[in-house]
C-alpha positions as CSV (number, residue, x, y, z in Angstrom):
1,X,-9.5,-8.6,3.2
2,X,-7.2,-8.4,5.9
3,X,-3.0,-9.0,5.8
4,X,-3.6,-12.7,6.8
5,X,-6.0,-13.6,4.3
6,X,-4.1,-11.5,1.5
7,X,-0.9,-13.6,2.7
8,X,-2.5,-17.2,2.1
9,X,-4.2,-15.9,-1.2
10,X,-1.0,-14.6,-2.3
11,X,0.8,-18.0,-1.1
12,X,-1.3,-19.9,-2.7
13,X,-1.5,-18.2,-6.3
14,X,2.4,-18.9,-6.2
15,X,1.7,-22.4,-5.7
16,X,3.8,-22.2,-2.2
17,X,2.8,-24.2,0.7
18,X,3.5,-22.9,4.3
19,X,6.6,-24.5,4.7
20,X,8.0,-23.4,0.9
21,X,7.1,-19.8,2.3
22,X,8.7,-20.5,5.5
23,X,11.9,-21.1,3.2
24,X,11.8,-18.5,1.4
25,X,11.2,-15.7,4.4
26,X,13.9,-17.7,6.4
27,X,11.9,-18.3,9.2
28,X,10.1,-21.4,11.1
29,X,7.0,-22.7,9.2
30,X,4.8,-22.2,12.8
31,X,5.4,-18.5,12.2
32,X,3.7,-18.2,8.9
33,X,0.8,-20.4,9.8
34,X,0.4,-18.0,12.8
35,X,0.7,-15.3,10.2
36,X,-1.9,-16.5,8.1
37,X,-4.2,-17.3,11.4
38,X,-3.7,-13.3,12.0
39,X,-2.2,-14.5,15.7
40,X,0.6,-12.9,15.1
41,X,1.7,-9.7,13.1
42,X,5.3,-9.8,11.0
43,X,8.1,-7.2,11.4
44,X,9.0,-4.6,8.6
45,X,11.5,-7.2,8.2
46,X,9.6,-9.8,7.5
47,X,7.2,-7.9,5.6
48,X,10.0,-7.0,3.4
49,X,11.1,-11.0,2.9
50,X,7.5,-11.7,2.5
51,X,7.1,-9.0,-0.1
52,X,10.1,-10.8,-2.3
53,X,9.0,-14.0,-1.7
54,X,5.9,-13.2,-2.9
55,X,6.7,-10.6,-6.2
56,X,4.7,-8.5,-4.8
57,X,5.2,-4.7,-3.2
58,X,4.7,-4.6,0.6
59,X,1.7,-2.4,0.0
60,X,0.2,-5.0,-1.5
61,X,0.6,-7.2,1.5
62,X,-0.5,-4.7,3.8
63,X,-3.5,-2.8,2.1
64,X,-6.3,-3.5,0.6
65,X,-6.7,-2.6,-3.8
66,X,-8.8,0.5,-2.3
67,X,-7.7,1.7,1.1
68,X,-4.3,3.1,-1.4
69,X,-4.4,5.0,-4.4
70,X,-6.4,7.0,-6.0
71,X,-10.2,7.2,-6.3
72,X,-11.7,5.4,-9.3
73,X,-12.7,8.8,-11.0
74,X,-9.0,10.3,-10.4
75,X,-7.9,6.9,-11.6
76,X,-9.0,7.1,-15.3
77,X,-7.6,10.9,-14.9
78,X,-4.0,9.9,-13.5
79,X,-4.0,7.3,-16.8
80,X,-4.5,9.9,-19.4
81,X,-2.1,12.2,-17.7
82,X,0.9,9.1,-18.0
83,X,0.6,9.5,-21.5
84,X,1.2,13.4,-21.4
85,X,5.1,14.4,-22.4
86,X,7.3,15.2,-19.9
87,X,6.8,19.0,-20.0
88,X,3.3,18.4,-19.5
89,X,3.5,16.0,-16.1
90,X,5.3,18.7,-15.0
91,X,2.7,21.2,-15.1
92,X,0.3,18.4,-13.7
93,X,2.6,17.9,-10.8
94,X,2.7,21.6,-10.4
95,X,-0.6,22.4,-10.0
96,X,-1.5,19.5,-7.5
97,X,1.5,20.1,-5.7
98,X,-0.1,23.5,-5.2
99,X,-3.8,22.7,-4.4
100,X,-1.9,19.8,-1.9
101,X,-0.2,22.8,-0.2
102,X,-3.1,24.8,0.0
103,X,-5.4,21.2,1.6
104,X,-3.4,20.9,4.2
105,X,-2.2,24.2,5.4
106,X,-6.2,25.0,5.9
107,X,-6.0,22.0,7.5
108,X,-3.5,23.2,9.9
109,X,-5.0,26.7,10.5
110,X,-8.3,24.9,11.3
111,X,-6.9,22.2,13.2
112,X,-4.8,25.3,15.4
113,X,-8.0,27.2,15.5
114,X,-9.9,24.9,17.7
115,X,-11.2,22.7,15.1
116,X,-13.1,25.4,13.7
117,X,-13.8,25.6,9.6
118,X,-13.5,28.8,8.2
């Protein structure tokens, strides 16, 4: 689903028409409906008025439930770990802080290597 069709689903589930939107956002009603056509493409601005307007964060606006986020197997994983204590997280964090680190400064030697894998 694309940002204009997320936008009129989200509209509508609040029971908003265009112009109610329009309101809200504080802009002209044309606007949204070229919104919603996907003629025209908001500002972070707008995407920010949107986003209250709506309840909604502005990634949900923008993205899509699985181009952000983690994987569904990592999902169930990052679930148990928000019930670990505090000390625990910690560790968590740590360590994929740590394999992060590691991911992308291979990623930078390979990338200033040519492209090569090593």
């Amino acid at each position: 689903m694309d940002f204009h069709e997320r936008l009129t689903a989200l509209r509508k589930e609040h029971g908003l028409t265009q112009q109610a939107l329009a309101d809200r956002v504080a802009c002209h009603v044309q606007q949204v409906k070229r919104y919603e056509a996907g003629t025209s493409q908001p500002t972070l601005d707008v995407i920010r008025n949107l986003a209250k307007a709506l309840s909604v964060t502005s990634d949900q606006l923008l993205f899509g439930r699985d181009e952000r986020g983690p994987d569904d197997d990592l999902r169930l994983q990052f679930e148990a770990v928000s019930r670990f204590d505090p000390e625990e997280k910690q560790v968590v964090r740590s360590v994929l802080e740590g394999m992060i680190l590691k991911h992308e400064a291979r990623r930078w030697q390979n990338l200033s290597n040519g492209g090569e894998r090593k």
